[in-house]
LOTI-823939 format. One record per residue: x, y, z of N, C-alpha, C, O in turn; residue in one letter; residue number from 0. Coordinates in steps of 0.1 Angstrom, whole numbers. Example, Ala and Ser with C-alpha at 12.3 -4.5 7.8 and 13.67 -1.06 7.14 Angstrom:
// LOTI-823939
132;-57;78;123;-45;78;132;-33;78;142;-33;85;A;0
128;-22;71;137;-11;71;129;0;79;134;11;80;S;1
// end
This chain:
// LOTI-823939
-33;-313;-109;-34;-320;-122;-24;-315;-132;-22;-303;-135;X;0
-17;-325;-135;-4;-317;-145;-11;-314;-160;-19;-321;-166;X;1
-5;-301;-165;-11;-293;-174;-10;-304;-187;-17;-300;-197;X;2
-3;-315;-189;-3;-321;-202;-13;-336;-204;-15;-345;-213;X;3
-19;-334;-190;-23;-347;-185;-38;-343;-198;-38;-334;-206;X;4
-52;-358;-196;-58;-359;-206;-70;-352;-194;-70;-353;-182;X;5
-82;-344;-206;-94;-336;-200;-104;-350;-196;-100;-361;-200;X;6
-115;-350;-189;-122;-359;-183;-137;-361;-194;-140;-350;-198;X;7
-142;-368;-197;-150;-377;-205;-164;-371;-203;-168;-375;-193;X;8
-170;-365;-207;-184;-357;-205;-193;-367;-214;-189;-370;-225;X;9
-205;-373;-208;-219;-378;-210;-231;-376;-207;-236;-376;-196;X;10
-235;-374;-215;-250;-367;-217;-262;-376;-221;-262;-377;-234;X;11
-270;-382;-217;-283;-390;-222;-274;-399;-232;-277;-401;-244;X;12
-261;-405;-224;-258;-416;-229;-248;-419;-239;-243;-430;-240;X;13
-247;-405;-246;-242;-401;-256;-226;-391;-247;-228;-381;-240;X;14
-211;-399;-250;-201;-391;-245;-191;-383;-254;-188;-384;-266;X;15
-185;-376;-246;-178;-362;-256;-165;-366;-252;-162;-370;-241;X;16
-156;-366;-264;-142;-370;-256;-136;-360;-251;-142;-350;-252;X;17
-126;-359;-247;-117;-348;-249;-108;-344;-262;-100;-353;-267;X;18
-109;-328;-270;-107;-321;-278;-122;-326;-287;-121;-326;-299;X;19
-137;-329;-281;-143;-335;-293;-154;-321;-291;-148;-313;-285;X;20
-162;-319;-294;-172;-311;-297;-185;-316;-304;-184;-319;-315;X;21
-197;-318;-298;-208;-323;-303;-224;-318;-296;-226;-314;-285;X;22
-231;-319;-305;-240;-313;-306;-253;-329;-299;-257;-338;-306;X;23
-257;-326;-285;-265;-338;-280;-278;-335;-282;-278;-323;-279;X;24
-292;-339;-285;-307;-337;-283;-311;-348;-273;-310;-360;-274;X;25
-316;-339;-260;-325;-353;-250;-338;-350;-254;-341;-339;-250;X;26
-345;-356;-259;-360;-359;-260;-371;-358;-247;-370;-364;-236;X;27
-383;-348;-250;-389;-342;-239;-403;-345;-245;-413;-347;-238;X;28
-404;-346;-257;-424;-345;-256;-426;-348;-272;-419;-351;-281;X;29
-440;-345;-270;-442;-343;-290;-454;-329;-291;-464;-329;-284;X;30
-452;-320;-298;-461;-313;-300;-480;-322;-305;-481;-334;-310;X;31
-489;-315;-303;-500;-321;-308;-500;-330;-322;-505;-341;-322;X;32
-494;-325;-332;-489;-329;-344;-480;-338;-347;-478;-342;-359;X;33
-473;-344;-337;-467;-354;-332;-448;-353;-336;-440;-362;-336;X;34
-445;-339;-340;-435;-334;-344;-425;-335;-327;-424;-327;-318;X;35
-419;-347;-327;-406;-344;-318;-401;-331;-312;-399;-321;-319;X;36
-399;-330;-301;-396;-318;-293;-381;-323;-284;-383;-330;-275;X;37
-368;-318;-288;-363;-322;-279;-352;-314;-276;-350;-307;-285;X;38
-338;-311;-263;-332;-295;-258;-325;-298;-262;-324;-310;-260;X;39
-314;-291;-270;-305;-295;-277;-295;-289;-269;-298;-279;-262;X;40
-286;-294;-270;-274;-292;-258;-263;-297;-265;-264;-308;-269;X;41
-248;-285;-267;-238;-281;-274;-228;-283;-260;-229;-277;-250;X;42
-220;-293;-263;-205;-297;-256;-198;-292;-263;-200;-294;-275;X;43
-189;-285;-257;-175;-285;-262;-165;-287;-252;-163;-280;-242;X;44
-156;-299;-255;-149;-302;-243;-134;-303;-249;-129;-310;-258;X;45
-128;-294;-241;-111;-293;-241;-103;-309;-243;-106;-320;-239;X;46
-90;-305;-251;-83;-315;-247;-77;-317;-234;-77;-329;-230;X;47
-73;-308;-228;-65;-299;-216;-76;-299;-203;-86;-293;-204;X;48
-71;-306;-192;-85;-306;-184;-88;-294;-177;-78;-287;-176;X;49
-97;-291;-172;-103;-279;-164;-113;-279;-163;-120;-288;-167;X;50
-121;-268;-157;-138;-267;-151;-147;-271;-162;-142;-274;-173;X;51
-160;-272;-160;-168;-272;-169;-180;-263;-166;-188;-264;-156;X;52
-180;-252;-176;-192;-244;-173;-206;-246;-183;-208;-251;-194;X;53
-213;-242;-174;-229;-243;-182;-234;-230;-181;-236;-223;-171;X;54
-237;-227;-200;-242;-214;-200;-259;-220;-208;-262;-228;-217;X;55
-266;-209;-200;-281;-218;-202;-289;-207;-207;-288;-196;-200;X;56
-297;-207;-217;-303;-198;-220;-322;-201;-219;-324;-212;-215;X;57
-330;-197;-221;-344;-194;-228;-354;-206;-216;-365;-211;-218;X;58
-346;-207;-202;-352;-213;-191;-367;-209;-192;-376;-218;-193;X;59
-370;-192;-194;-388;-189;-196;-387;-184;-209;-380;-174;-211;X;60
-395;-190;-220;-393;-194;-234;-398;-177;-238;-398;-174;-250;X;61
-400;-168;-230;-401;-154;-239;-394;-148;-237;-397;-136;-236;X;62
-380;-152;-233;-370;-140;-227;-360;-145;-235;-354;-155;-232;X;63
-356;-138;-245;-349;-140;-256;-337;-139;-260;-331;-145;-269;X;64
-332;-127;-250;-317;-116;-252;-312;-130;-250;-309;-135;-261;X;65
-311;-139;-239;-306;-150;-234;-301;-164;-249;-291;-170;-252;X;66
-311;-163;-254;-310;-174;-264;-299;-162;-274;-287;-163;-278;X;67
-308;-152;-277;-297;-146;-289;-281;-147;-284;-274;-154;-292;X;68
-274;-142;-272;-265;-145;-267;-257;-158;-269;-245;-157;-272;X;69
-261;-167;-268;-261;-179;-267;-260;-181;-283;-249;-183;-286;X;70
-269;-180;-293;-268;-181;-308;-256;-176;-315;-250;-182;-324;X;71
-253;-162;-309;-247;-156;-314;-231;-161;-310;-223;-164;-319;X;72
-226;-163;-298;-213;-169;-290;-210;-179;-305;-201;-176;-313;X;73
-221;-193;-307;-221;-206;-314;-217;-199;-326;-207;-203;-331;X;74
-224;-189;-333;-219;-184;-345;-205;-179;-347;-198;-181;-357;X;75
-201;-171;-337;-189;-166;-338;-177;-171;-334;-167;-164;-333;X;76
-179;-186;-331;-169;-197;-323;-161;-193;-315;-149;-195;-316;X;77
-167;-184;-302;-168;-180;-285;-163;-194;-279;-157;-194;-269;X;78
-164;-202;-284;-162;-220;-273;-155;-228;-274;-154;-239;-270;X;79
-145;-215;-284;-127;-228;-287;-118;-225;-273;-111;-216;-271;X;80
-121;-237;-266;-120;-233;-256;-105;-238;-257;-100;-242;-268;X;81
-96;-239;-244;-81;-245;-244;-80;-254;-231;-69;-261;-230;X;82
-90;-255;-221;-88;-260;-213;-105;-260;-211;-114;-253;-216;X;83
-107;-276;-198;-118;-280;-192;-131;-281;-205;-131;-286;-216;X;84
-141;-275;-200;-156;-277;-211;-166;-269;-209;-171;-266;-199;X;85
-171;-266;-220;-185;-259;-215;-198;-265;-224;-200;-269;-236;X;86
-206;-264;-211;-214;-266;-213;-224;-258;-219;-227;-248;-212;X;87
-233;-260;-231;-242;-247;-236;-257;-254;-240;-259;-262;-249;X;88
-268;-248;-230;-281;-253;-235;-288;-241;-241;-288;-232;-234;X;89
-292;-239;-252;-297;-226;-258;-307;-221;-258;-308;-209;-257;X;90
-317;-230;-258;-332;-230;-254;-337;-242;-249;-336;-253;-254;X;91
-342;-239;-232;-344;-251;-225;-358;-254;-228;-362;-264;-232;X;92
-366;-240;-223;-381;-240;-228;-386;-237;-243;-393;-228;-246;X;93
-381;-247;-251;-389;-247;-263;-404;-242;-262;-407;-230;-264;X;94
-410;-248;-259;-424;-250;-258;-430;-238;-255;-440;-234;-261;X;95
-424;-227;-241;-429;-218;-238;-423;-209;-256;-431;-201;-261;X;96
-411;-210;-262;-406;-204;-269;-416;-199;-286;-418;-189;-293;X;97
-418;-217;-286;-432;-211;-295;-439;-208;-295;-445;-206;-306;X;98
-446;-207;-282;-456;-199;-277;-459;-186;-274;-470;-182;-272;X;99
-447;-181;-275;-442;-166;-265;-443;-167;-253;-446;-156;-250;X;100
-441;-174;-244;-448;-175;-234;-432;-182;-225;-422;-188;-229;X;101
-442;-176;-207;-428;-176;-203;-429;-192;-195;-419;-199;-191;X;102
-445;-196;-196;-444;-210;-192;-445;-219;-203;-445;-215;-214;X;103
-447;-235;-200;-449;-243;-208;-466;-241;-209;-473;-233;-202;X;104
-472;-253;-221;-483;-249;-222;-493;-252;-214;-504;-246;-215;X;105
-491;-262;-202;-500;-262;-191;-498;-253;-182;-502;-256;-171;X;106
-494;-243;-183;-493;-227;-173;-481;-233;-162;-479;-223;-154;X;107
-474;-242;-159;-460;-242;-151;-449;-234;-155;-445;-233;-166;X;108
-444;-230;-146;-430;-226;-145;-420;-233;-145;-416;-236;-133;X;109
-411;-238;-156;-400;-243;-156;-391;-241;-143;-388;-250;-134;X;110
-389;-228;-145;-381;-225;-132;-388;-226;-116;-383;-224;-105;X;111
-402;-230;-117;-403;-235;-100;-405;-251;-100;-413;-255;-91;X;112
-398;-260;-108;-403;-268;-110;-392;-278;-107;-395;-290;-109;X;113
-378;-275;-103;-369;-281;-104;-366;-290;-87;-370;-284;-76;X;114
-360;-299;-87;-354;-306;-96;-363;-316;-106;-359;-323;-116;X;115
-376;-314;-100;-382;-325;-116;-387;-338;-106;-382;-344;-97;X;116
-399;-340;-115;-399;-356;-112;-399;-362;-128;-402;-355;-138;X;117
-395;-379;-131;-393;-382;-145;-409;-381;-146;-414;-370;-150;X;118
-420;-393;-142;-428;-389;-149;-440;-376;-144;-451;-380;-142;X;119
-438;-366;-142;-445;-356;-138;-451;-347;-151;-453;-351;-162;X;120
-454;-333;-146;-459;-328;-156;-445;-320;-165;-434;-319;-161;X;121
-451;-316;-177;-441;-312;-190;-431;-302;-182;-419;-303;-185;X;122
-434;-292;-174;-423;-281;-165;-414;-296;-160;-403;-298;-163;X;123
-420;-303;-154;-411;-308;-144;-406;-324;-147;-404;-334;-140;X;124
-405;-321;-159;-401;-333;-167;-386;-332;-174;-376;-339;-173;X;125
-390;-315;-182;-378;-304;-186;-366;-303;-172;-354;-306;-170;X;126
-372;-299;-167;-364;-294;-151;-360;-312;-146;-348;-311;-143;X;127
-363;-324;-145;-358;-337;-141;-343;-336;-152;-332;-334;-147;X;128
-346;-337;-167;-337;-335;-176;-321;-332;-173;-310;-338;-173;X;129
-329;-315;-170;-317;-312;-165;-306;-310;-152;-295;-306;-152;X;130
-317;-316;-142;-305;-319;-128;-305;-334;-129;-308;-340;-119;X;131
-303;-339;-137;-300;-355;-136;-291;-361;-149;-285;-371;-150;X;132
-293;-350;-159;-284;-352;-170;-275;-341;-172;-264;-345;-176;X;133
-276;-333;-171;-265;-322;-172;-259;-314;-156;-247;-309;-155;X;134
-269;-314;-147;-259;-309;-134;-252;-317;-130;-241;-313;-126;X;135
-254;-328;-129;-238;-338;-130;-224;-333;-132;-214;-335;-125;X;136
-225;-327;-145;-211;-327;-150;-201;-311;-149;-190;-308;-154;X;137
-211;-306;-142;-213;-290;-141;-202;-285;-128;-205;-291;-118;X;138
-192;-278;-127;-185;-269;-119;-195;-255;-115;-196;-251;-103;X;139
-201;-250;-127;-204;-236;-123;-215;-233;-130;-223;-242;-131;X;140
-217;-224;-135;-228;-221;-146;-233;-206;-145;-233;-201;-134;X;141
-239;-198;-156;-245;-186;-160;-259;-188;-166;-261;-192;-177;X;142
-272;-183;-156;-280;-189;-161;-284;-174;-167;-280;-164;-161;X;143
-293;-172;-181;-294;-161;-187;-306;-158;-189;-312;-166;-196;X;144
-314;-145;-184;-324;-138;-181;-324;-124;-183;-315;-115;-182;X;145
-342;-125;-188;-344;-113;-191;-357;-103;-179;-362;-108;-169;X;146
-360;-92;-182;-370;-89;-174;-383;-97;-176;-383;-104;-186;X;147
-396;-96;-167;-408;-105;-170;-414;-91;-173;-410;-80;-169;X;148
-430;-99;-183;-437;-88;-187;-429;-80;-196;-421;-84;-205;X;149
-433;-62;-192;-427;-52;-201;-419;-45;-194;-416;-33;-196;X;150
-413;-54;-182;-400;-43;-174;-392;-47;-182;-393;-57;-189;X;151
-377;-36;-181;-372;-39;-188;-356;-35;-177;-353;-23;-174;X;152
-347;-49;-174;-336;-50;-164;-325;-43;-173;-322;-46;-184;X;153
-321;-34;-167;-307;-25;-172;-294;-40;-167;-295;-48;-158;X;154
-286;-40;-177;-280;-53;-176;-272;-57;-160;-263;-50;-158;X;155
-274;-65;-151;-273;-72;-141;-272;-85;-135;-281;-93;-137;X;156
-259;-88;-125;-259;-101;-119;-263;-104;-109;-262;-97;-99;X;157
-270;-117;-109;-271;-119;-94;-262;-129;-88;-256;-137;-95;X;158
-262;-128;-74;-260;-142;-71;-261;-149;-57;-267;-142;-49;X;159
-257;-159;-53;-264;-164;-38;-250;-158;-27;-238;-160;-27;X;160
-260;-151;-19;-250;-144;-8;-241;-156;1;-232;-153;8;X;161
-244;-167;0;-238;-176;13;-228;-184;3;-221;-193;6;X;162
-230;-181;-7;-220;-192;-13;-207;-184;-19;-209;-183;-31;X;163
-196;-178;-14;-182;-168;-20;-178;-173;-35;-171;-167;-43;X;164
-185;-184;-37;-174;-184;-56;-186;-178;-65;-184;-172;-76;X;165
-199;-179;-60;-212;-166;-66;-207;-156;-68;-203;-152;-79;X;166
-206;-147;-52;-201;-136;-59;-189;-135;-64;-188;-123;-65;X;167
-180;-140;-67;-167;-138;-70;-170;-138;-86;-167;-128;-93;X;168
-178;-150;-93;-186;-151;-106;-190;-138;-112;-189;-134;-124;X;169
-198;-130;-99;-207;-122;-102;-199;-111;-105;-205;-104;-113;X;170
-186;-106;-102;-176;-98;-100;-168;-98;-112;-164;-89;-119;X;171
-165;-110;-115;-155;-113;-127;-165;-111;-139;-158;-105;-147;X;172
-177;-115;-143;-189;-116;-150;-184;-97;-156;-180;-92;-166;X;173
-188;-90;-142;-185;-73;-146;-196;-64;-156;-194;-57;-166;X;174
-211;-69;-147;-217;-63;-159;-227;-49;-151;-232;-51;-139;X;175
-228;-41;-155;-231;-30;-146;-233;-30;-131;-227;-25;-122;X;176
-244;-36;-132;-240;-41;-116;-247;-53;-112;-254;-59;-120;X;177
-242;-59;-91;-241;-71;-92;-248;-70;-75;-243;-61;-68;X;178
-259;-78;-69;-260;-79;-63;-266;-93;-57;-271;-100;-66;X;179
-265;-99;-43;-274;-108;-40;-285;-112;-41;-293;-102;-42;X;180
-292;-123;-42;-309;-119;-42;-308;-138;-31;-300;-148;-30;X;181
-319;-135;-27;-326;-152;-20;-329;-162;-31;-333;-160;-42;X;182
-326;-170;-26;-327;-185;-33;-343;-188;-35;-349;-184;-25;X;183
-351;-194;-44;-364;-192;-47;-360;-208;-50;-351;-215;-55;X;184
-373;-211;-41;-379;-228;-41;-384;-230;-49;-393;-223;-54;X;185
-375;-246;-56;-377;-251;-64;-371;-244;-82;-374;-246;-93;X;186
-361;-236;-77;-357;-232;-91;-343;-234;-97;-335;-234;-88;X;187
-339;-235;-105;-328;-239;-112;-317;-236;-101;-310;-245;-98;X;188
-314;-224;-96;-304;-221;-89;-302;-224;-73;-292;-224;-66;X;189
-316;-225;-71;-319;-234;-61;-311;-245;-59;-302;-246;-51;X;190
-315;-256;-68;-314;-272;-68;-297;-268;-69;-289;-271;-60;X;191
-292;-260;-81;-278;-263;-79;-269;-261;-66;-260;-268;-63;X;192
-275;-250;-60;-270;-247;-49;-266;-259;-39;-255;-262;-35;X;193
-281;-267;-36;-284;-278;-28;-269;-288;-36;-263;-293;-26;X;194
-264;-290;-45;-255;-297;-54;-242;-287;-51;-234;-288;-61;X;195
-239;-280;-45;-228;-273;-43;-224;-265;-58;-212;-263;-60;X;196
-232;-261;-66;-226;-258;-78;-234;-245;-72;-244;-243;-65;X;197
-220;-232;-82;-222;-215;-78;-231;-213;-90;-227;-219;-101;X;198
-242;-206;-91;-244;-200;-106;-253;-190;-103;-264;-189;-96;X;199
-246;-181;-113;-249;-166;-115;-260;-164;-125;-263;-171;-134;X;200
-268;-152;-122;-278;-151;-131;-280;-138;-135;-282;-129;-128;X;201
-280;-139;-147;-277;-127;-160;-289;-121;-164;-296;-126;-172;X;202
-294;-106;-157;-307;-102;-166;-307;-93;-171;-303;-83;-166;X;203
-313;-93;-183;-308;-78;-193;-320;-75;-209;-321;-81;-219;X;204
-324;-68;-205;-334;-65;-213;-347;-68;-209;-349;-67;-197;X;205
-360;-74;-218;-373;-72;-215;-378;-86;-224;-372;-88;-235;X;206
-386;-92;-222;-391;-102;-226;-396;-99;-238;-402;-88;-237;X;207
-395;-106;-253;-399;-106;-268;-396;-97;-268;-405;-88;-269;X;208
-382;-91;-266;-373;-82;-274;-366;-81;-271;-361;-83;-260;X;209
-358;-75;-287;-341;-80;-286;-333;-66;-276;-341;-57;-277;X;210
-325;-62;-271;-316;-58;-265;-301;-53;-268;-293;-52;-259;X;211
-297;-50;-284;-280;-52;-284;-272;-46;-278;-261;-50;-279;X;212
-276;-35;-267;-266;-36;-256;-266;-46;-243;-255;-48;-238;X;213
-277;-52;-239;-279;-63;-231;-271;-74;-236;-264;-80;-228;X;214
-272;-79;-252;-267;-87;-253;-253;-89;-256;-246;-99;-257;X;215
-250;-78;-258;-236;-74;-263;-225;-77;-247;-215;-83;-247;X;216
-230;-72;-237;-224;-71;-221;-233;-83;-216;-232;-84;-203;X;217
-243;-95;-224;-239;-109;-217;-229;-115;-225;-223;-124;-220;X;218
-225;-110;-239;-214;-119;-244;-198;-112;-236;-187;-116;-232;X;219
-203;-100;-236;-189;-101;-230;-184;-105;-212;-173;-107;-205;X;220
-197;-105;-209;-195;-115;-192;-192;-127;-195;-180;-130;-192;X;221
-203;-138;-202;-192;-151;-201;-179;-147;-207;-170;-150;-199;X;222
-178;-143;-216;-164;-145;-220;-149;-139;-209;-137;-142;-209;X;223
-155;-129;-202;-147;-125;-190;-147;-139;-175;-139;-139;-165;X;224
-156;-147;-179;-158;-158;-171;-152;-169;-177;-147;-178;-169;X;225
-149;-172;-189;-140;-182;-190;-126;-176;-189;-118;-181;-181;X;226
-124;-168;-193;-110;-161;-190;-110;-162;-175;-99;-168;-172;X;227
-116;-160;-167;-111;-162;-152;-110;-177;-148;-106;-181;-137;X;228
-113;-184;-155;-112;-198;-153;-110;-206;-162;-115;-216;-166;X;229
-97;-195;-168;-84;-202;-180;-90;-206;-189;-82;-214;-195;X;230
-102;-204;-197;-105;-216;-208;-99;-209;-217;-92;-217;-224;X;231
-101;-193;-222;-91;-188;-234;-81;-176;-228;-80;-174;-216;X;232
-75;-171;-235;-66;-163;-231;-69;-150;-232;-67;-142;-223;X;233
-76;-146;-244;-76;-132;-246;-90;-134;-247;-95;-145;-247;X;234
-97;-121;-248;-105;-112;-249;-107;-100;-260;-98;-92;-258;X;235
-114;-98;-267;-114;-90;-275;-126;-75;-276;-134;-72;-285;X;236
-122;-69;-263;-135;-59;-251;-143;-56;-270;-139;-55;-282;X;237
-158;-57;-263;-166;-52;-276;-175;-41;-265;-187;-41;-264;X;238
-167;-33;-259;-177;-27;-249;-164;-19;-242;-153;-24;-240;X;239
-170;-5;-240;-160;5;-232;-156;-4;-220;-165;-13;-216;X;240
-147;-3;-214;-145;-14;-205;-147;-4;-187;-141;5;-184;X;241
-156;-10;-180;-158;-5;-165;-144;-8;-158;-137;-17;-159;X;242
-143;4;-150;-130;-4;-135;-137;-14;-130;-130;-24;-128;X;243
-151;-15;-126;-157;-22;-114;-173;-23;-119;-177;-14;-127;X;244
-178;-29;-116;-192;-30;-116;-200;-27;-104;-196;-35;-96;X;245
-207;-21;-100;-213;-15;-91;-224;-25;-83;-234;-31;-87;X;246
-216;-24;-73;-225;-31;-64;-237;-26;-54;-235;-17;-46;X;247
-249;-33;-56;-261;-28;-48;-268;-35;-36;-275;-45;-36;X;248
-264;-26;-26;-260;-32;-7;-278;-30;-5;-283;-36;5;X;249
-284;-25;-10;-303;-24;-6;-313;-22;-22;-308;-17;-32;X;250
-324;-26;-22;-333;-25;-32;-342;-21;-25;-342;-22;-13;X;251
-353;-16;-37;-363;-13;-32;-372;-10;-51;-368;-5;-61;X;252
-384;-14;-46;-398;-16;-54;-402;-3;-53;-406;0;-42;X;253
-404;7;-64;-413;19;-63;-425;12;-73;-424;6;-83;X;254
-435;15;-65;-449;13;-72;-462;25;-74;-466;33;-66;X;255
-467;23;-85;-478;30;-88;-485;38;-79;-496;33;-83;X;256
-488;46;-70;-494;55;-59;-510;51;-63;-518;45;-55;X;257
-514;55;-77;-525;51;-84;-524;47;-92;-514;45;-98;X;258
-541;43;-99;-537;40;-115;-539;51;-121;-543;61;-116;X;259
-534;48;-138;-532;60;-148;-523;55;-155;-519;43;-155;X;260
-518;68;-166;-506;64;-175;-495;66;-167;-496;72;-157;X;261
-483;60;-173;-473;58;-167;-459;64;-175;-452;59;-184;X;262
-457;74;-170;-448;82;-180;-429;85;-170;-428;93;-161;X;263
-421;79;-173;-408;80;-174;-400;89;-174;-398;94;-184;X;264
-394;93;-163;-387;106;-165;-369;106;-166;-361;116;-168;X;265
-367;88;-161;-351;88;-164;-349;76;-173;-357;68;-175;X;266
-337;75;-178;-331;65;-185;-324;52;-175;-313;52;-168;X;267
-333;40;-179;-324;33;-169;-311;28;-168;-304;26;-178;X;268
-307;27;-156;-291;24;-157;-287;38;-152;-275;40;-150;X;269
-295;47;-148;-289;61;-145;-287;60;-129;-293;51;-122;X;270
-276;72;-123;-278;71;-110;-289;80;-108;-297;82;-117;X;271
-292;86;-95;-301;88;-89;-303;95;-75;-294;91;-67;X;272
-311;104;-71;-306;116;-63;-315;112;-52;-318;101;-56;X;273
-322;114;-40;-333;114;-34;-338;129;-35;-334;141;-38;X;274
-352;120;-32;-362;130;-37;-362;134;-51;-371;142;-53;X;275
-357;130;-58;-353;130;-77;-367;122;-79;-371;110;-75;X;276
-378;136;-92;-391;133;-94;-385;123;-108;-382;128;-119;X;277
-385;106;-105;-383;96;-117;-391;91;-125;-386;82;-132;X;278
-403;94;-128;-417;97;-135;-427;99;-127;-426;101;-115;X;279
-443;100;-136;-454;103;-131;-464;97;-135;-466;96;-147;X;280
-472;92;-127;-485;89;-131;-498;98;-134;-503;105;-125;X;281
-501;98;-144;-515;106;-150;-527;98;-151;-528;86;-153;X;282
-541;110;-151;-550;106;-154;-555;105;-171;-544;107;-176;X;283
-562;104;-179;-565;108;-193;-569;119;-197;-570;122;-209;X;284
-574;128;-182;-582;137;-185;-576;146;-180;-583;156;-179;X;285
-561;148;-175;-554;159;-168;-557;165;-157;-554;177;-155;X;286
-566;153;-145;-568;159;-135;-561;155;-122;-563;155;-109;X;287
-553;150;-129;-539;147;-116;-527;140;-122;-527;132;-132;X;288
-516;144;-113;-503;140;-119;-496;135;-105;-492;143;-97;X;289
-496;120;-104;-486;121;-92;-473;115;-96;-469;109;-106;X;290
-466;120;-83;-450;118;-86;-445;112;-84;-446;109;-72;X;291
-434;102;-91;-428;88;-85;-413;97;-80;-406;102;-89;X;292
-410;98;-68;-397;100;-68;-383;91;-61;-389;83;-52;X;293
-376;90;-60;-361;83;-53;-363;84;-42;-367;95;-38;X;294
-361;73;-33;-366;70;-19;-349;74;-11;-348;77;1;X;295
-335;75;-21;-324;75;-12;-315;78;-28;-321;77;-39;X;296
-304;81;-27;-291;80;-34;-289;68;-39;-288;59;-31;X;297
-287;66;-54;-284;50;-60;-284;53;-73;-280;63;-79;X;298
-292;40;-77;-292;38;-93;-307;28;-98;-311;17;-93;X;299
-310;35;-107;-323;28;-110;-319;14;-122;-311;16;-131;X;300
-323;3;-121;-317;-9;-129;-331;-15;-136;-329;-24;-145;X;301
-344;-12;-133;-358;-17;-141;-366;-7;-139;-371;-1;-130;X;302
-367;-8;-154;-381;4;-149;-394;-7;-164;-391;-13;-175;X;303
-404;-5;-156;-415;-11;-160;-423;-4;-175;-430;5;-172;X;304
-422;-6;-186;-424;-2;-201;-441;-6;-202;-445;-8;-213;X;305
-447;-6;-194;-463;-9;-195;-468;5;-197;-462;11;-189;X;306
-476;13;-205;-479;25;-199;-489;30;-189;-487;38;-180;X;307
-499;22;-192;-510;21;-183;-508;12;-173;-502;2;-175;X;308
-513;16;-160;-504;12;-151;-519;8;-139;-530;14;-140;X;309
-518;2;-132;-529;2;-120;-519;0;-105;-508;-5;-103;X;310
-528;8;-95;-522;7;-81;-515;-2;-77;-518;-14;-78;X;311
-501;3;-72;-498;-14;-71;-488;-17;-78;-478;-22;-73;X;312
-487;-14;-91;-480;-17;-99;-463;-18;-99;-460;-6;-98;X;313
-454;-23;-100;-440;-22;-99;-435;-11;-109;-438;-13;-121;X;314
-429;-5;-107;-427;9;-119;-411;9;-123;-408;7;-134;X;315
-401;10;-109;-390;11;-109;-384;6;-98;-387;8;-86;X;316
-371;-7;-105;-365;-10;-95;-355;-2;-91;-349;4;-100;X;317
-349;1;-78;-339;10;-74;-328;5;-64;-333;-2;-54;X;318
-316;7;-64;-307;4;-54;-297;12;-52;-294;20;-60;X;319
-290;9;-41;-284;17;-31;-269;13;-33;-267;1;-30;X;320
-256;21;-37;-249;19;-38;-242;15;-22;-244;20;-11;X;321
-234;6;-25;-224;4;-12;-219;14;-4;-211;12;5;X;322
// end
C-alpha cells in the first residue's frame, strides 16, 4: 500500500469514522431498572495514513479497574494521535458489572464466558454479541486489559495464545515484566478472536477495586510500545526504567493453602525466587501451628493472594519458572 495512499473507512453500529476523523460511538445494550439507558461507549480514532487497527479493551469484568484507569488516562493525555491505521478503544465494556463492583453482570454471567453472544440472549451475552459482530470486524489485533480476581493481586503480566506467532511477538514487544502462554478458555473474548484469526494479548496487573500506579503505569507504557511496533507513532516517551527483555515463564505452578488459618506473606511480588525459599505461612489464631509455604523450584513469584484468612485449598501464590 503506497504510504500517501487514503486510510480505510471504520463503522460501528452504523455510525462511520473517516479517515483523519476521531469519534466517540455509544451501541446501546439495556436500561437500568429506572429506565436510565445503558450503553459501551467506544472511542475511534482513525489515521489519515492507512495501517492496522488495534483494539484496546478495558473493564471486560466490571471490578477490575487498573484496566479502565489505563484506558482513561491514555484518552486524557492524547496517547491516540496516532499517524497511521486506527485504534480502536472500548473503556468499559461491563458497565453493569462496574456499578455494581462486581465482576459479572447482574444476573451472575460472565461476560467473558459468554462470547461470541447470541442477539437476543441473556445481558452477558448480548454485551459479548455487540462486540464480535460490531467491533471484531474491523480489528487486526488487540490488548485486552485485566486485573487479578478476588484479592490476588497479578505482578504486571502478558499473556498470550501459544499457536498463534504474532501473540507472542505482541506479548514480547508489549515488554511488561513477564510474558507467558496460557490455553484458550471456551467461550471468551480471546477465544472467539482467535477462531477470527485476530492475535490478542492479555494484560494483568494489579487486584480487583484497586487502583495499581505501577500496574497501570507499565499497561500505559505496553500499548504504547505496541503501537510503536506497528508504526502508529514514532516516539515514546519511557515513563518507567526501561527492561532489556521481559522474562519469560516456560512452567507455572499454584501453591495452595496446606491448611486453613491466617495467611501471612513473606515476599514481595514480582521477586525471584530460590527453591525451598520459606514464601509465607499459614497460622492458627491461637499459635498452635505455623505451616510453611515454600518454592517448589527456581523462578519468580507473579500473584500472591491478599485474603488473609485463608481455607485449605486456597490459591496463595502464583509461581513460574524461568526459561
Amino acid at each position: 500500500m503506497l504510504e500517501n495512499s487514503e486510510n480505510k473507512t471504520i463503522t460501528i453500529h452504523g455510525e462511520s469514522v473517516q479517515p483523519g476523523e476521531a469519534k466517540w460511538i455509544k451501541i446501546p445494550i439495556d436500561r437500568l431498572p429506572t429506565g436510565t439507558l445503558i450503553d459501551i461507549p467506544v472511542y475511534v480514532f482513525n489515521a489519515e495514513k492507512p495501517g492496522p487497527t488495534l483494539l484496546v479493551q478495558g473493564g471486560l469484568h466490571g471490578d477490575e479497574i487498573n484496566g479502565v484507569e489505563i484506558i482513561r488516562r491514555m484518552l486524557f493525555e492524547g496517547c491516540y494521535k496516532i499517524k497511521n491505521g486506527a485504534v480502536i478503544v472500548l473503556p468499559l465494556l461491563n458497565i453493569f458489572g462496574f456499578i455494581h463492583f462486581s465482576r459479572q453482570v447482574p444476573d451472575g454471567k460472565d461476560v467473558n464466558r459468554s462470547f461470541p453472544g447470541i442477539k437476543n440472549g441473556s445481558l452477558a451475552s448480548r454485551i459479548a454479541y455487540e462486540v464480535t459482530n460490531k467491533v471484531l470486524p474491523q480489528v487486526d489485533f488487540g490488548i485486552d486489559l485485566h486485573t487479578g480476581g478476588a484479592q490476588r493481586h497479578n505482578h504486571p503480566q502478558i499473556r498470550y495464545t501459544e499457536s498463534m506467532p504474532e501473540s507472542k511477538t505482541l506479548a514480547q514487544v508489549f515488554n511488561a515484566p513477564f510474558y507467558f502462554a496460557t490455553s484458550l478458555i471456551e467461550k471468551s473474548f480471546r477465544k472467539t478472536a482467535y477462531n477470527r484469526k485476530i492475535p490478542i494479548i492479555v494484560y494483568e496487573g494489579g487486584e480487583s477495586m484497586r487502583f495499581d500506579e505501577y500496574a497501570i503505569k507499565e499497561g500505559i507504557q505496553g500499548i504504547m510500545n505496541v503501537m510503536k511496533y506497528a508504526g502508529m507513532i514514532d516516539k515514546i516517551d519511557p515513563m518507567l526504567i526501561e527492561r532489556e527483555e521481559s522474562e519469560f515463564l516456560s512452567a507455572r505452578k499454584w501453591l495452595r493453602a496446606p491448611t486453613a488459618g491466617m495467611f501471612v506473606p513473606q515476599i514481595m511480588n514480582g521477586s525471584s525466587i530460590k527453591k525451598g525459599e520459606v514464601l509465607g505461612f499459614v497460622t492458627d489464631t491461637f499459635a498452635d501451628y505455623c505451616k510453611e509455604v515454600k518454592a517448589p523450584y527456581d523462578g519468580f513469584v507473579f500473584c500472591i493472594n491478599n485474603q488473609a484468612v485463608v481455607n485449605q485449598g486456597d490459591a496463595l501464590f502464583h509461581v513460574g519458572a524461568s526459561a
